[in-house]
C-alpha positions as CSV (number, residue, x, y, z in Angstrom):
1,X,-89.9,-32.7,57.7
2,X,-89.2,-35.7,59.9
3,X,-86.1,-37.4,60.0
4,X,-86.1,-41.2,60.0
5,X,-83.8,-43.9,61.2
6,X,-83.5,-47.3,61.7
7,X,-82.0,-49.2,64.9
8,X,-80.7,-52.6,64.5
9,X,-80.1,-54.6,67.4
10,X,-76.9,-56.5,67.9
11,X,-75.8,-59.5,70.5
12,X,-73.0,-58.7,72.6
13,X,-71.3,-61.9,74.5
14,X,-69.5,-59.9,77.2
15,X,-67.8,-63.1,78.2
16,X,-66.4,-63.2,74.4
17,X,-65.5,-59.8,74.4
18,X,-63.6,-60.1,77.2
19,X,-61.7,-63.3,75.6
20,X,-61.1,-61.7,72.5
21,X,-59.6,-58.6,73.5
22,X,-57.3,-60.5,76.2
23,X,-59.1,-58.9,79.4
24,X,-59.8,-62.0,81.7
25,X,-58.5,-62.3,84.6
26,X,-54.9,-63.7,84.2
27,X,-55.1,-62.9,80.7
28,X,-52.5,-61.2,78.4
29,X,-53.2,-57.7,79.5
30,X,-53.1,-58.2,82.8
31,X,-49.8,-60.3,82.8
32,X,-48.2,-57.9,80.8
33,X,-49.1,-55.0,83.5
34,X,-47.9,-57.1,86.3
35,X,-44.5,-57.9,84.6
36,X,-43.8,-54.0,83.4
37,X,-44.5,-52.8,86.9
38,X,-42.1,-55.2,88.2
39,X,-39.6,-54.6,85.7
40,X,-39.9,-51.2,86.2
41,X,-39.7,-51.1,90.0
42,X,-36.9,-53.4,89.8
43,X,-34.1,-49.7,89.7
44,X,-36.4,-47.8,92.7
45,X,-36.7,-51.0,95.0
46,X,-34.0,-50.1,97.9
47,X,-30.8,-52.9,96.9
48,X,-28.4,-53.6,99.7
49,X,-28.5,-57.3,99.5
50,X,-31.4,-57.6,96.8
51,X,-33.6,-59.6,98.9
52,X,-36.6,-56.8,99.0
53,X,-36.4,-56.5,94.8
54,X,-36.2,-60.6,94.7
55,X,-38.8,-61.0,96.8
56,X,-41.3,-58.9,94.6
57,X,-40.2,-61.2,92.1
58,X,-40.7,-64.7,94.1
59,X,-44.1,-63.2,95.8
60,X,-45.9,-62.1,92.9
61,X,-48.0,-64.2,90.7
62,X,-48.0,-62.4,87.1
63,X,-51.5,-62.3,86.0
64,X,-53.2,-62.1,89.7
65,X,-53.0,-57.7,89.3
66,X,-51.3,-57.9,93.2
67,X,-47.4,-57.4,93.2
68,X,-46.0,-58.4,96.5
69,X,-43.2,-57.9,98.1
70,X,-43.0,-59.3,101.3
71,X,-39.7,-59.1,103.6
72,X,-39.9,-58.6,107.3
73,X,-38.8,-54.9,106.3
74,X,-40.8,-54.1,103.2
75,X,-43.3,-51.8,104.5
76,X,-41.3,-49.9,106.7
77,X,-38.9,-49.6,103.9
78,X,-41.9,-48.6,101.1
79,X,-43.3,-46.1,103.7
80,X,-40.3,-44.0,105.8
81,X,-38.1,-42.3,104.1
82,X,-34.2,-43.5,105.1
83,X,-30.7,-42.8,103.1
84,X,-30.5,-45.5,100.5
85,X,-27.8,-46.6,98.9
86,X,-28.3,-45.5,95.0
87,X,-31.1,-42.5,96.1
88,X,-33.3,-41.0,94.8
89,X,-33.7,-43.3,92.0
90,X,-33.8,-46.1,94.7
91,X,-36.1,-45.2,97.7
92,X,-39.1,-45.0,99.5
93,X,-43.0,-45.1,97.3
94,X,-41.3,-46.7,94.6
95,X,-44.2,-48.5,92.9
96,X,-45.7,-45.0,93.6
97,X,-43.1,-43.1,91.7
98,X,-42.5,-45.9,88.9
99,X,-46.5,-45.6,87.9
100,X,-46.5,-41.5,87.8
101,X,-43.5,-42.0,85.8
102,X,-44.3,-45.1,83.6
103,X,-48.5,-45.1,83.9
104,X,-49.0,-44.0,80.6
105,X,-46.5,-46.5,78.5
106,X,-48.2,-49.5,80.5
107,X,-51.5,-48.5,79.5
108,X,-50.1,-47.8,75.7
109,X,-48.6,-51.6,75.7
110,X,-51.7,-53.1,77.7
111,X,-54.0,-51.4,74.9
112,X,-51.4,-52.8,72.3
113,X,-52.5,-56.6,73.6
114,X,-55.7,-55.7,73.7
115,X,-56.0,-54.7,70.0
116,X,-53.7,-57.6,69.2
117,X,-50.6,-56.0,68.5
């Protein structure tokens, strides 16, 4: 006994998939990942003046996936461990420790946007 079946073909417009669902680059998804991750940084960033956490702020362009921080001190702060006023929330690897801690709602709210909820 043979089985039978029937295969339709469809079109698929990547380029209107990618609209629709808010994944260009720029788009809603991607601004919406690049604010949370700075919002959520904002308590781990090392604070003695606020000019590191500001600067993420005034160096990052929300939709371009690249937050920045850029102070004369921000990688040596990011990468050696010191004793920071507010520790261990505040410290060293903090966009490190904010995405193992906050990974999975970002991707839960990006998905949210992308379903268009």
């Amino acid at each position: 006994m043979a089985d039978n079946f029937f295969l339709q073909s469809i079109r698929f417009n990547g380029d209107n998939a990618v609209r629709q669902f808010h994944l260009e680059e720029g788009g809603l998804v991607q601004q919406y990942i690049d604010s949370e991750c700075l919002r959520l940084c904002a308590d781990k960033v090392p604070l003695d003046k606020g000019a590191l956490k500001q600067s993420g702020i005034m160096n990052t362009i929300i939709g371009s996936g690249e937050i920045k921080y850029r102070t004369p001190y921000a990688r040596r702060w990011y990468y050696m461990p010191a004793n920071f006023q507010g520790a261990p929330e505040r410290g060293n690897y903090w966009f490190a420790r904010m995405k193992q801690q906050y990974a999975a709602n970002i991707k839960a709210g990006a998905q949210r946007i992308a379903q268009g909820g």
